[in-house]
C-alpha positions as CSV (number, residue, x, y, z in Angstrom):
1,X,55.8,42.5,27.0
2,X,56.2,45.1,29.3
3,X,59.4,47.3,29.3
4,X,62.1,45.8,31.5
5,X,62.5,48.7,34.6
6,X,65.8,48.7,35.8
7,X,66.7,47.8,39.9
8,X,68.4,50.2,41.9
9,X,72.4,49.8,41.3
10,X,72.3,48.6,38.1
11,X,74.9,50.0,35.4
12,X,74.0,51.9,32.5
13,X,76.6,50.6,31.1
14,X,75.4,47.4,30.4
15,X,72.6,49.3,27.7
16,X,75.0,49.2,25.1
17,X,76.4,46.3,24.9
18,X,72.8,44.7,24.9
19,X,72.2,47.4,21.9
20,X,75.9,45.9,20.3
21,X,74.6,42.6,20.1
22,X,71.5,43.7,17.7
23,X,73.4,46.0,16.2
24,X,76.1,43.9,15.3
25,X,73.4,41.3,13.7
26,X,71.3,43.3,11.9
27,X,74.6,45.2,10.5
28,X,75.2,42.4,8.5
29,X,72.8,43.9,5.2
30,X,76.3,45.7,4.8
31,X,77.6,42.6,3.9
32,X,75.2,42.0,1.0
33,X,77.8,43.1,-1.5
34,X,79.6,40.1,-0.9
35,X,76.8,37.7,-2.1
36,X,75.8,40.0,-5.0
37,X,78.9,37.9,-7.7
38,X,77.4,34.2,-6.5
39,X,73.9,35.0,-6.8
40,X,74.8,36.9,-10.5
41,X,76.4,33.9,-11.4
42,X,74.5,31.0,-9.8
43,X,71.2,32.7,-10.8
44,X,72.0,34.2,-14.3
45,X,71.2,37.7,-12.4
46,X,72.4,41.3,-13.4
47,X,74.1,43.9,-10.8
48,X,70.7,46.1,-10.6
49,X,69.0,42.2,-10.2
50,X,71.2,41.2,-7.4
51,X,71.4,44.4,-5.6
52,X,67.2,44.2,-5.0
53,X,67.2,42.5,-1.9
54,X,69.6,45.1,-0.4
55,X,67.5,47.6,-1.4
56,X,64.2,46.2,-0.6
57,X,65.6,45.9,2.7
58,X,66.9,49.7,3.3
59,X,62.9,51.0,2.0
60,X,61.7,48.4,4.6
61,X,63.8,49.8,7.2
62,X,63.4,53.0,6.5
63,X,59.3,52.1,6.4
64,X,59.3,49.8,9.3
65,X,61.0,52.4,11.5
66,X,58.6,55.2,10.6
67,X,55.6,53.4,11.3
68,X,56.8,51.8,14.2
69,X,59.0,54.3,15.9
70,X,55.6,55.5,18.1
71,X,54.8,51.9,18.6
72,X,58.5,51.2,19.9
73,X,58.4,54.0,22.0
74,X,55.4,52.7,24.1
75,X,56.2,49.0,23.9
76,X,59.8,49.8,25.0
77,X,63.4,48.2,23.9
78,X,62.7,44.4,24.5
79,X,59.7,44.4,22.7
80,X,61.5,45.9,19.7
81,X,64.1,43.4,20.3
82,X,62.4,40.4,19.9
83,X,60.4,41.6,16.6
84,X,63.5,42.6,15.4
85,X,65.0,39.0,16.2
86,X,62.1,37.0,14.6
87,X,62.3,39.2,11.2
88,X,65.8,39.4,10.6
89,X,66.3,35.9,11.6
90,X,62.8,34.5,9.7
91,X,64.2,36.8,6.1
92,X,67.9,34.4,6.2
93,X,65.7,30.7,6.7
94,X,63.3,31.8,3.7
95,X,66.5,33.5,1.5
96,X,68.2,30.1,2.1
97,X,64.7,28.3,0.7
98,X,65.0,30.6,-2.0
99,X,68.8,30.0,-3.1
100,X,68.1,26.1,-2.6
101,X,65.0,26.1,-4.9
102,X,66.5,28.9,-7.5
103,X,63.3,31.1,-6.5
104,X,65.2,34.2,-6.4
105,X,61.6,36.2,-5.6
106,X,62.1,34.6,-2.0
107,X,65.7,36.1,-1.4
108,X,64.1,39.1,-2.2
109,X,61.0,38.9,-0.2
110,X,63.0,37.0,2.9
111,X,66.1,39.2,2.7
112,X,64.4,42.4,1.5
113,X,60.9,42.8,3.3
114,X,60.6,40.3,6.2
115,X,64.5,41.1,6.7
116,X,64.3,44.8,6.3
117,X,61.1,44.9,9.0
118,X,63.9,43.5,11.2
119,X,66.5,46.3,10.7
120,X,64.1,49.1,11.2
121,X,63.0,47.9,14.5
122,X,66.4,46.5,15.2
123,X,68.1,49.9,14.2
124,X,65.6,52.4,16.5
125,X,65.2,49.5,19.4
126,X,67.8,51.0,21.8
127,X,68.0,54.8,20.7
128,X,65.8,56.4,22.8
129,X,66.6,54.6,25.7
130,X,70.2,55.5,25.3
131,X,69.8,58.4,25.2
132,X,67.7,58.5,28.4
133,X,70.3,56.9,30.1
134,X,72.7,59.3,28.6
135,X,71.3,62.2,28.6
136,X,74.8,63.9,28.8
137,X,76.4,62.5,26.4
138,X,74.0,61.5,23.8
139,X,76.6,61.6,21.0
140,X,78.8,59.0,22.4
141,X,75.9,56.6,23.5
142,X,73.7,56.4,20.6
143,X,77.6,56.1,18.5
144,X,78.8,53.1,20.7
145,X,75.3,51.0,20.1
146,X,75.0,52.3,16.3
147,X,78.8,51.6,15.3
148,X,77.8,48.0,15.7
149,X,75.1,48.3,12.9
150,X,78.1,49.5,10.8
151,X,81.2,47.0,12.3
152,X,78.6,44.7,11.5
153,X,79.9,43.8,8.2
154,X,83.4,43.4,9.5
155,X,82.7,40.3,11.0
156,X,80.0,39.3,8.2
157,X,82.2,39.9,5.5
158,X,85.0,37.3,6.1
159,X,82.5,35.1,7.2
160,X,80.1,34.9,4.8
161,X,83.1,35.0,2.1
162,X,84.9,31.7,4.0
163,X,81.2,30.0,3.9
164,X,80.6,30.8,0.4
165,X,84.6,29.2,0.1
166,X,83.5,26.3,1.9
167,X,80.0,25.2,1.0
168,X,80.6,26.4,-2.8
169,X,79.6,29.8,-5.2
170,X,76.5,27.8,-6.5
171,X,73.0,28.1,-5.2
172,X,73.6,25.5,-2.5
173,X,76.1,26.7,-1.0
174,X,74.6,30.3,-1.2
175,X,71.4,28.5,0.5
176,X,73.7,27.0,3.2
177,X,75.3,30.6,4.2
178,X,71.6,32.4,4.5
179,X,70.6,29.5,7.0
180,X,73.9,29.9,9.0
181,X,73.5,33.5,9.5
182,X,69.7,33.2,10.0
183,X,70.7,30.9,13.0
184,X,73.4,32.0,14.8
185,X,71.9,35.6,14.7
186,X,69.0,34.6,16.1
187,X,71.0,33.3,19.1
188,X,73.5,36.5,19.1
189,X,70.9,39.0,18.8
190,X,68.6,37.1,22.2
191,X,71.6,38.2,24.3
192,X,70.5,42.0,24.0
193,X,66.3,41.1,24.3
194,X,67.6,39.3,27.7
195,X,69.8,42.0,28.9
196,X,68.3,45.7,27.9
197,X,66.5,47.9,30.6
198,X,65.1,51.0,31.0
199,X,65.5,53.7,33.6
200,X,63.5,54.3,36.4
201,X,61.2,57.4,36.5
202,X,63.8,58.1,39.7
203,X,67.5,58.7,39.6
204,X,68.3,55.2,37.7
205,X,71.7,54.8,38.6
206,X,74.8,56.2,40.6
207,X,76.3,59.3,38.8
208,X,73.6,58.6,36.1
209,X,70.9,61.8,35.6
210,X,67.4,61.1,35.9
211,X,64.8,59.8,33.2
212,X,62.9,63.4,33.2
213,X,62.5,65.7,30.3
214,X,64.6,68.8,30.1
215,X,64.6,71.8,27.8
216,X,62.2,72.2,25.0
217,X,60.1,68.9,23.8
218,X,58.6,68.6,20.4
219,X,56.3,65.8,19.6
220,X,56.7,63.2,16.7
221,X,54.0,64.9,14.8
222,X,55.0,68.3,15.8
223,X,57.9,67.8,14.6
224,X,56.9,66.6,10.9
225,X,55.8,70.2,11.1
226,X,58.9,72.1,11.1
227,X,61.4,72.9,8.5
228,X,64.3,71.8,10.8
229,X,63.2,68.2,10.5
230,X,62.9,68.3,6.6
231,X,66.1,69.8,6.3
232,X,67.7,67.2,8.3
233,X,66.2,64.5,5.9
234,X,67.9,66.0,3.6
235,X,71.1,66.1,4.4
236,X,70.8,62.8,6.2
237,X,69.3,61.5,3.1
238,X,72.2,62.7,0.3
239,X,74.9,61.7,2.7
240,X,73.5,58.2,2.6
241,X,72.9,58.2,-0.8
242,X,76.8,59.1,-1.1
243,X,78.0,56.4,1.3
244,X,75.9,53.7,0.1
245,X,76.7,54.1,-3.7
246,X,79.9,52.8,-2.6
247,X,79.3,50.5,0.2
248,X,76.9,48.4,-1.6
249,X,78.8,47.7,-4.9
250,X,82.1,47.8,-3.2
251,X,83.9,44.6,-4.0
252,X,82.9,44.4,-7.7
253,X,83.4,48.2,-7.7
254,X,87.4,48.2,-6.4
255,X,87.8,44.9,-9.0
256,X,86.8,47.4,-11.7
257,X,89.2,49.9,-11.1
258,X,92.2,48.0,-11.4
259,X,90.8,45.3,-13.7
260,X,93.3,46.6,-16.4
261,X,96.4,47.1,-13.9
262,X,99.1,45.8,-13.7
263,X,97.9,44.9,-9.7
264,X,94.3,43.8,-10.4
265,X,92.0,42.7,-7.4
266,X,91.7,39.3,-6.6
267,X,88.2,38.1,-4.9
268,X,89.3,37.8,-1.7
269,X,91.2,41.1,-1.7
270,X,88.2,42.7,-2.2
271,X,86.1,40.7,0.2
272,X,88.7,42.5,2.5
273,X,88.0,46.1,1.3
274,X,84.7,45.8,2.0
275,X,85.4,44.4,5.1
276,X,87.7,47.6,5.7
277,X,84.9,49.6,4.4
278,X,83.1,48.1,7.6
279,X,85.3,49.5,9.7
280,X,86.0,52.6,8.7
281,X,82.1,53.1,8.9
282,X,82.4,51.8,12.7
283,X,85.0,54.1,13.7
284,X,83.0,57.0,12.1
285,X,80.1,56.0,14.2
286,X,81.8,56.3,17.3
287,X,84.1,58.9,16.8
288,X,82.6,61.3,14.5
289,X,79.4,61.4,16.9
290,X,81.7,61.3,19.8
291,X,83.9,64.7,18.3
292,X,79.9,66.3,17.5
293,X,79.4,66.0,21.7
294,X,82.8,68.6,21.3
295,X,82.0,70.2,18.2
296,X,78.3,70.4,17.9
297,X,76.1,68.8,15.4
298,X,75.5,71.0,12.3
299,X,79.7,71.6,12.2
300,X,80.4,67.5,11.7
301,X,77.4,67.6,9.5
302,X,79.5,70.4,7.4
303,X,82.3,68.2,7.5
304,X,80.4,64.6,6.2
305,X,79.1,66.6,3.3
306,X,82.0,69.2,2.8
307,X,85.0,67.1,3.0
308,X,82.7,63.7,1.2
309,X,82.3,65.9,-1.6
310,X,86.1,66.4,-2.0
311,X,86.5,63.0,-1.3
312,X,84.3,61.7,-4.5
313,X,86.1,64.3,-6.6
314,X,89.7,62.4,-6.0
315,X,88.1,59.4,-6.7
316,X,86.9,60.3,-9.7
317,X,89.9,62.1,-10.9
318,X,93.0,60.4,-9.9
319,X,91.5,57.3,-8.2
320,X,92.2,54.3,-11.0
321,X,95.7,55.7,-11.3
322,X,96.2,55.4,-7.1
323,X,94.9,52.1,-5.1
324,X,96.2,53.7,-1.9
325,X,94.5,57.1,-2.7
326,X,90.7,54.7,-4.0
327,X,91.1,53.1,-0.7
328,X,92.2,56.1,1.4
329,X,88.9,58.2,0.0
330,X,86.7,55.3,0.2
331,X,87.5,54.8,3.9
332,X,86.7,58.3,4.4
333,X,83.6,58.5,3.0
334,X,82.6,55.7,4.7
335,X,83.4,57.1,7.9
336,X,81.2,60.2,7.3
337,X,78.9,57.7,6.3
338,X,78.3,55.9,9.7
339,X,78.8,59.2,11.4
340,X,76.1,60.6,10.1
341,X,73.8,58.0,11.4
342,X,75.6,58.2,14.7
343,X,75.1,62.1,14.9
344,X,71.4,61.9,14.0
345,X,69.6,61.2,16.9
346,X,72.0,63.5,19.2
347,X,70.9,66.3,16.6
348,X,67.1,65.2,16.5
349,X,67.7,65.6,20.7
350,X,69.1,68.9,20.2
351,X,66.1,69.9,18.2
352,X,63.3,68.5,19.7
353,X,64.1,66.9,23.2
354,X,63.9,63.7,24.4
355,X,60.0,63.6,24.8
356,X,59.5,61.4,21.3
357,X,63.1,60.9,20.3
358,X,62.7,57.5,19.1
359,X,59.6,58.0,17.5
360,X,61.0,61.4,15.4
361,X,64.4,59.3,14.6
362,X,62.1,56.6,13.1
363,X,60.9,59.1,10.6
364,X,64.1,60.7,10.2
365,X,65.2,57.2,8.8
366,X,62.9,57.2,5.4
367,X,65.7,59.5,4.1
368,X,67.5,56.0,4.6
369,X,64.8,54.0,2.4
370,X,65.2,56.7,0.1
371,X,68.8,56.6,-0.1
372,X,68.6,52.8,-0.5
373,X,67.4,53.0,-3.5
374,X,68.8,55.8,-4.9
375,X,72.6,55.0,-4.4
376,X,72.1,51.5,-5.4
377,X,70.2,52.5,-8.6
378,X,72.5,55.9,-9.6
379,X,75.9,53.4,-9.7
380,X,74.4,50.3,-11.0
381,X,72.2,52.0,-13.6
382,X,75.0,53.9,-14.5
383,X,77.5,51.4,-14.7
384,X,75.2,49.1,-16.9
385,X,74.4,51.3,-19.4
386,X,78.2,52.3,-19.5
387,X,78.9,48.7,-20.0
388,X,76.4,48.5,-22.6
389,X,78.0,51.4,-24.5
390,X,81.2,49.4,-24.8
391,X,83.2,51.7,-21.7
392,X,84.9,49.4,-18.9
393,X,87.1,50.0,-15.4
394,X,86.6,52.9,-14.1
395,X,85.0,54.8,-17.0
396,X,81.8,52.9,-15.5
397,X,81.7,55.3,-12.5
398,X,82.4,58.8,-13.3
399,X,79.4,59.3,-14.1
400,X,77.3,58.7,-11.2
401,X,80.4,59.8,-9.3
402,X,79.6,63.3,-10.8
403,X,76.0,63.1,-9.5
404,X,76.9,61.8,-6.2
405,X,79.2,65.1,-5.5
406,X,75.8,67.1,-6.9
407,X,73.9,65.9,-4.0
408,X,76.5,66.3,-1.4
409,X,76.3,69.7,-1.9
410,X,72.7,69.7,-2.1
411,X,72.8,68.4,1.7
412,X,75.6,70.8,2.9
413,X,73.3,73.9,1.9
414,X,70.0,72.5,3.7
415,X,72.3,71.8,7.1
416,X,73.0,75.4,6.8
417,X,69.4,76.2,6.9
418,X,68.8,74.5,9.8
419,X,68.0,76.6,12.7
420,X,66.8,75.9,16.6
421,X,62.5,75.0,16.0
422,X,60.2,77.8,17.0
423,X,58.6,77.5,20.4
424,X,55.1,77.5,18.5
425,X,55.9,73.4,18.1
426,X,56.9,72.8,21.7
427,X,54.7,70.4,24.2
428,X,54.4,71.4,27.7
429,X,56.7,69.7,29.6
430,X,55.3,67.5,32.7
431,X,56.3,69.5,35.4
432,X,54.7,73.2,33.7
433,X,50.8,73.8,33.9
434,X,49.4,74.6,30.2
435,X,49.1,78.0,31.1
436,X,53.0,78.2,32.0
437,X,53.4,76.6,28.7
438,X,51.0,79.0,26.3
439,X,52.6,82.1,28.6
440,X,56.1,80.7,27.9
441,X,55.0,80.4,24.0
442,X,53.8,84.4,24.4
443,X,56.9,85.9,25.9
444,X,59.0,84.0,23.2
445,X,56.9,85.5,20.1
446,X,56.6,88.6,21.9
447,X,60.2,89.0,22.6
């Protein structure tokens, strides 16, 4: 399947709304919280039990789009498309044979591995090309196709919390949602296979630059090679690990709080946090990456870790007396959540070009694999063993609340470290001579 070149005339703008419609899909994993009380109940399953498939499917991702991110680079956007369709899709049918037959191993081997190769190669499918098309204003385009992976959960949320209404909490109606979403994503997400294109090797577009490399290049491999991209992970990696402590225990998490209130949460009210959650981590994606186009990278980065940091503190100080002030610094860190994924491949641009962008963002996101099992596992370990000891409400949080803020700060020192990549890692671009390129190299050191 060969990469779909665009004809003269034709709009960049229509890139990403074909990247919205994966985007949207494959952002429904942000959802999973919502499944996590049926499947505890209807299976006999604890929190760390039911939170597996999520996590299985982060490492997947993670995985899917480091090995692939080279291969997705050369095969082009469709290609990654329709993979992505056929996994994500394929993970809901087998999840909903798993939930019918009570084989739980299947919902975590649909959902988790098959589902989780999906939303790697969904997640890196449009990046590069959007930022080829946008070479100007990388933080804004790769933020307007990757707030869908986060506003995916918006409309999943509700939805999957009216099915679960509808067909019933038990494992049939649990089986009945998964084959719902597995179909009518399949359908959604064929939309942007049938309507992605890349640029020409000319000037693509009216008033759009042309697809040629500017500025230093680094290449994928090169660029495993510098500090810059380590120290990236990092922070990339803690800030994740922050956001998604929240995001994927955040129903039962806000019913905790305020279990012994005299305003406790009902079910659906927190089906509708979660879904505000959701859109808080849309609006980050768009406008956080957008401001770092203004601002520059490393200074939003400063404020996802600085200000996130603060953020947990509140919670964990004043947030069970306050559901305005839980919900207020939940939204918040949620928002520097998805920004941070927004911002990424802008920064990876502004580090090492455009040359292998895809391919180096695909790396980048193992510091999401590793995330996605780390936040999941800090608050539900924590919380269980709390539990066991006898403490309840909010007392089963403060804990790995206390941990989380540790590795905020952890991230906020390595973006400080991060500094432009020595020329020694640089490819010669396609319009300089390897000579030019080794002389350039020279004069640099020398200078």
């Amino acid at each position: 399947m060969s990469p779909p070149v665009a004809p003269p005339g034709w709009s960049r703008w229509l890139v990403p709304p074909a990247a919205l419609a994966v985007h949207l899909s494959i952002g429904q994993a942000y959802a999973w919280s919502v499944f996590k009380p049926p499947l505890e109940s209807a299976l006999g399953l604890s929190g760390t039990q039911s939170a597996l498939p999520f996590q299985l499917g982060i490492v997947m991702l993670g995985l899917s789009a480091a090995f692939g991110g080279t291969l997705v680079e050369r095969k082009g956007p469709r290609w990654a498309m329709t993979v992505a369709l056929v996994c994500f899709s394929s993970g809901f049918l087998l999840s909903a044979l798993g939930a019918a037959t009570e084989q739980y191993w299947l919902i975590v081997f649909g959902y988790g591995f098959a589902g989780g190769i999906g939303l790697g190669i969904g997640y890196i499918s449009p990046v590069s090309t959007l930022i080829k098309w946008f070479p100007d204003r990388p933080g804004m385009a790769t933020g307007i196709a990757i707030m869908g992976f986060g506003g995916g959960a918006l409309i999943a949320s509700p939805w999957s919390a009216q099915m679960l209404e509808s067909f019933g909490r038990d494992n049939t109606g649990i089986a009945l949602a998964f084959l719902v979403h597995g179909l009518t994503y399949a359908v959604f997400m064929l939309l942007g296979v049938l309507l992605v294109r890349v640029p020409r090797p000319a000037r693509p577009t009216a008033g759009a630059p042309a697809a040629a490399l500017t500025g230093p290049q680094v290449s994928a491999r090169g660029a495993l090679r510098t500090p810059q991209f380590w120290l990236l992970w990092l922070a990339l990696c803690t800030n994740v690990t922050a956001g998604i402590g929240i995001l994927e225990k955040a129903a039962p998490m806000i019913t905790d709080f305020f279990a012994g209130t005299s305003a406790p949460v009902s079910v659906t009210a927190a089906a509708g946090f979660v879904a505000l959650l959701s859109a808080a981590n849309m609006a980050g994606r768009i406008g956080w990456s957008s401001t770092s186009d203004l601002i520059g990278r490393k200074n939003v980065y400063r404020l996802y870790l600085g200000v996130g940091a603060l953020m947990y503190a509140l919670i964990a100080m004043f947030g069970d007396s306050s559901k305005p002030l839980f919900v207020l610094c939940a939204l918040v860190i949620l928002s520097f959540y998805g920004g941070g994924f927004a911002t990424a491949p802008a920064y990876l641009k502004d580090l090492f070009g455009t040359h292998q962008v895809g391919a180096i963002h695909g790396r980048l996101l193992t510091a999401w694999s590793t995330a996605g099992v780390l936040g999941p596992l800090i608050v539900n370990w924590v919380a269980d063993r709390q539990e066991e000891a006898g403490r309840h409400g909010s007392a089963l949080y403060g804990l790995s609340f206390m941990i989380m803020i540790g590795l905020l700060v952890v991230g906020f020192v390595a973006n400080e470290l991060v500094r432009p990549v020595h020329p020694r890692h640089h490819v010669s671009r396609p319009d300089e001579t390897k000579e030019a390129a080794d002389e350039r190299r020279e004069q640099h050191e020398s200078a």
